[in-house]
C-alpha positions in Angstrom: 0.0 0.0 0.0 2.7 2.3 1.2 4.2 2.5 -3.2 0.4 3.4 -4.2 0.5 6.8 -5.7 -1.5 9.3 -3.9 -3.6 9.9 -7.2 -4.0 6.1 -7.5 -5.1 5.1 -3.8 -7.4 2.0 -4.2 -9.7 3.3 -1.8 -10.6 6.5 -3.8 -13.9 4.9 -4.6 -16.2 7.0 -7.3 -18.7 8.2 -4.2 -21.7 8.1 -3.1 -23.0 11.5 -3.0 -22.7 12.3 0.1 -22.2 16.2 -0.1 -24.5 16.3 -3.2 -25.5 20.0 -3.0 -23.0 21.0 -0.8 -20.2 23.9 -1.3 -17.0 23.1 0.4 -13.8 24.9 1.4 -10.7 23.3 1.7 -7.0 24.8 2.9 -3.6 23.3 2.1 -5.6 21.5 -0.9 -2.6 20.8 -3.2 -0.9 18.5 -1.4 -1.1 15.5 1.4 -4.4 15.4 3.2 -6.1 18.8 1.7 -5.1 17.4 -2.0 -6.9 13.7 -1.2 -9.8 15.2 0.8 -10.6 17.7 -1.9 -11.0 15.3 -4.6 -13.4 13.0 -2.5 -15.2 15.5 -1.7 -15.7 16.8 -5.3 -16.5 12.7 -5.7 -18.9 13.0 -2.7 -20.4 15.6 -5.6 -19.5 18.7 -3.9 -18.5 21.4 -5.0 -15.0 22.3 -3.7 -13.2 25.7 -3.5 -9.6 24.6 -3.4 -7.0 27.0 -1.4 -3.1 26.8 -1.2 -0.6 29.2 -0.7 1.2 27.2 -3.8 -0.1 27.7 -7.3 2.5 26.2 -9.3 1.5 22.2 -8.2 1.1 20.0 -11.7 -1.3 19.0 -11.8 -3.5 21.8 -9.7 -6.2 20.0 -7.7 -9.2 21.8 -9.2 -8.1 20.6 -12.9 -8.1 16.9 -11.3 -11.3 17.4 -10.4 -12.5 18.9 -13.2 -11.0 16.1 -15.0 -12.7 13.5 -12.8 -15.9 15.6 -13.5 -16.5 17.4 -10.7 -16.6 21.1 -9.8 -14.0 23.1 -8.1 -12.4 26.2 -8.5 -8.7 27.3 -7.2 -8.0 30.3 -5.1 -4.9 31.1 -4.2 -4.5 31.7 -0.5 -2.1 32.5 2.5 -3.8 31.4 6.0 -2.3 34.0 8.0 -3.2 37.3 6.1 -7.3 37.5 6.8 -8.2 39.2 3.4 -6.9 35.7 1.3 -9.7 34.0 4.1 -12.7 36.4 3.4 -11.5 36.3 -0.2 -12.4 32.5 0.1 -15.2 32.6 1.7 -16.6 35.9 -1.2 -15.4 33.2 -3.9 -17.4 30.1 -2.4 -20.8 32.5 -2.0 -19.7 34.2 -5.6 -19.3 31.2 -7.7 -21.4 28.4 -6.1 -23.9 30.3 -4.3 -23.6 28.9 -0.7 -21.2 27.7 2.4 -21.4 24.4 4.4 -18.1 22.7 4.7 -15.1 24.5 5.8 -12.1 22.1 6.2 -9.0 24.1 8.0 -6.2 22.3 6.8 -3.4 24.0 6.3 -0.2 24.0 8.3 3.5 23.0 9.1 6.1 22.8 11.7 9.5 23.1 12.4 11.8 20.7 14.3 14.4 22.0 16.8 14.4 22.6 20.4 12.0 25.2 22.0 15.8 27.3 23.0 16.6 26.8 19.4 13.9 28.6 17.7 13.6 32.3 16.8 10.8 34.5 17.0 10.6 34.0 14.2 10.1 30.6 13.4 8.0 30.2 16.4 5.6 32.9 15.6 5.5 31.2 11.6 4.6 28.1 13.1 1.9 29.4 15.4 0.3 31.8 12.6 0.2 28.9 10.4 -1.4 26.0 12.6 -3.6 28.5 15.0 -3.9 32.0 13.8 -4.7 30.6 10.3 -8.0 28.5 11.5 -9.0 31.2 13.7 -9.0 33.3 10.5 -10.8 31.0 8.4 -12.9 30.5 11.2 -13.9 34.2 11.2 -14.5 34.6 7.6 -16.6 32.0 7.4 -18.6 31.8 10.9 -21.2 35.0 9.8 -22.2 33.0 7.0 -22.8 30.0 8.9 -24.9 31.7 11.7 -26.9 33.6 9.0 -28.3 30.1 7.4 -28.3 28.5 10.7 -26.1 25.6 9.9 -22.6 25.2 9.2 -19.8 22.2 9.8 -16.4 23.2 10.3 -13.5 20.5 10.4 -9.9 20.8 11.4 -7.0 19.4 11.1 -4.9 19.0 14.7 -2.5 15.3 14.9 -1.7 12.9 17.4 0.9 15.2 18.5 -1.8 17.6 19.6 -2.4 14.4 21.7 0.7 13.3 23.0 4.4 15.1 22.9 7.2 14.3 19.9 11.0 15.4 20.6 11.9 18.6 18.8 8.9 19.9 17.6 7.1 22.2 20.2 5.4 24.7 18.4 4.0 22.1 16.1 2.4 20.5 19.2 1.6 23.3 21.0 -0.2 24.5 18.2 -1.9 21.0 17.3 -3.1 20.5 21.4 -4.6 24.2 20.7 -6.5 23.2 17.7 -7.7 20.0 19.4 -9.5 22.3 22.7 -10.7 25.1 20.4 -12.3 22.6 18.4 -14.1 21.7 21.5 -14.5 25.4 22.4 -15.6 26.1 19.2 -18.7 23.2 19.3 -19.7 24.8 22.8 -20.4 28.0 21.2 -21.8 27.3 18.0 -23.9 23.8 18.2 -27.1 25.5 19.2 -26.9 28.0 16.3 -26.3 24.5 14.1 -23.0 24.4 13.8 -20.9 21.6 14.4 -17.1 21.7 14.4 -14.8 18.3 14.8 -11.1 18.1 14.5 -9.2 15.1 12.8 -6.0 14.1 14.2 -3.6 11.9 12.2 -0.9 10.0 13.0 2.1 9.4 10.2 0.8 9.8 6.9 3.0 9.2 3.9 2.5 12.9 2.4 5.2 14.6 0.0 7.6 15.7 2.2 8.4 12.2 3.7 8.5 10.7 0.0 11.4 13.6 -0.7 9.9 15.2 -3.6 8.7 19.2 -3.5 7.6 20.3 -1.4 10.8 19.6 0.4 10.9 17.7 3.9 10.5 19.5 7.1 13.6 20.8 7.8 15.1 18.6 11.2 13.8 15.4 9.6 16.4 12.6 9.3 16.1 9.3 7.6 15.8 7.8 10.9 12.9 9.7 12.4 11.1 8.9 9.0 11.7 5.2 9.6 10.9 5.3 13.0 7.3 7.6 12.3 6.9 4.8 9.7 6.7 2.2 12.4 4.9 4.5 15.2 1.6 3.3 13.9 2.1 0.4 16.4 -0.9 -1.8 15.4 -0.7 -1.6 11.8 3.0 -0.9 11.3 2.7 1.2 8.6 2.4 4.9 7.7 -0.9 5.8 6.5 -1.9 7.5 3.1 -3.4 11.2 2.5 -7.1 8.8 1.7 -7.1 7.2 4.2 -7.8 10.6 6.3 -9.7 12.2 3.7 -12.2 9.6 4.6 -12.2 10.4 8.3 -12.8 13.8 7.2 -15.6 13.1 5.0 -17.2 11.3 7.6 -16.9 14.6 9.8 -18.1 16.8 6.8 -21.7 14.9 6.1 -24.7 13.9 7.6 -22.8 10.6 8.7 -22.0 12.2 11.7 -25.0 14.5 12.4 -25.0 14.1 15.9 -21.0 14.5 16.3 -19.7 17.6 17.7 -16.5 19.0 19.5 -14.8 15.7 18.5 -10.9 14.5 17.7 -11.2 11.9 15.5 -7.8 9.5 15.7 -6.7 7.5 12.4 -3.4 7.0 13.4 -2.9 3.1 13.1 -2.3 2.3 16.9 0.2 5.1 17.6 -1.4 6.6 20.7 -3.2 3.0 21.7 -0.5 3.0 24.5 -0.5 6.3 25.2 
């Protein structure tokens, strides 16, 4: 499973139409997680308003799905400037109409002790992880209380769970994400609004493969062999799909009655936590 290409994955089934009708947002979408969970959703019959910071990925996300014949449109955005997240929200309303699904999924890290870091790299990693879904958050939010329904999903990790060596902001930031999300389904459930996070554990995305975008900086071939065997039940890393689906489920009517959730697919890493 682990040699299956990410545009290949088996389990990519053609969908059921499970967002039929539905307009969905998705950050980080050209790559990893946001990349595989935009396509099923446009499978799932959505329609998907891609957003990345990148725009040079071949091929771009939306023109997979508009070769797979669904409907999605790209929109280049940066997480921590708020105009690129009201700009998203403008172009879901805009060009489909309406707002249901907003997936925050974009975000990175940097590995190096906490008395190794700069402001500046701290404060990148925090505006990128946090600040970025509490933008997205905002922008979307009025929308969501003006219809009266709404279903927010973010992306946090099992290190927003339990600790990994030199990477503090990244799980500061990720244990943040996990307790807003709660916060977050405390507020807004009785104005119909559910919000769940989905934490995963190691997933074979592009930067462990080695191709661009390039590896977190810090990462050695040893700490990707040994993430590749954290997964301790099923010994294996697990693909960008595989969490798309967790996310889907979060997303649709599958899990009306979920709210202020962390969803773990992390094949047995934290079953020993």
């Amino acid at each position: 499973m682990n040699s299956t290409a990410i545009n290949e994955h088996p389990r990519m089934s053609k969908g059921l139409g499970r967002l039929k009708g539905k307009v969905a947002i998705v950050t980080g979408a050209n790559s990893g997680i946001g990349r595989a969970t935009a396509r099923l959703f446009a499978r799932e019959e959505a329609k998907v308003v891609c957003c990345d910071i990148q725009e040079t990925v071949d091929p771009r996300v939306d023109r997979l799905i508009e070769q797979d014949g669904g409907q999605a449109v790209f929109a280049h955005v940066d997480v921590t400037v708020q105009a690129d997240c009201d700009r998203m929200v403008t172009t879901a309303l805009e060009r489909f109409g309406d707002l249901d699904i907003l997936f925050n999924n974009a975000g990175g890290g940097v590995r190096k002790l906490i008395h190794e870091f700069t402001d500046e790299e701290w404060n990148f990693v925090v505006n990128l992880n946090l600040n970025g879904l509490f933008r997205g958050v905002r922008a979307a939010i009025p929308h969501f209380l003006k219809k009266g329904s709404g279903n927010i999903v973010n992306t946090a990790s099992t290190f927003g769970l339990l600790a990994s060596e030199r990477y503090p902001a990244y799980c500061a930031t990720k244990a943040a994400i996990v307790n807003l999300t709660r916060e977050m389904a405390l507020d807004y459930g009785p104005k119909g609004i559910r919000v769940n996070c989905v934490c995963p554990g190691s997933i074979e995305t592009a930067r462990f493969r080695g191709y661009p975008p390039k590896p977190t900086p810090g990462f050695t071939e040893e700490q990707r062999a040994r993430m590749a065997s954290s997964n301790k039940a099923l010994l294996r890393m697990g693909q960008p799909e595989e969490i798309a689906y967790a996310v889907l489920f979060l997303a649709s009517e599958e899990s009306s009655f979920v709210t202020g959730h962390a969803l773990v697919a992390d094949g047995g890493q934290t079953l020993d936590a």
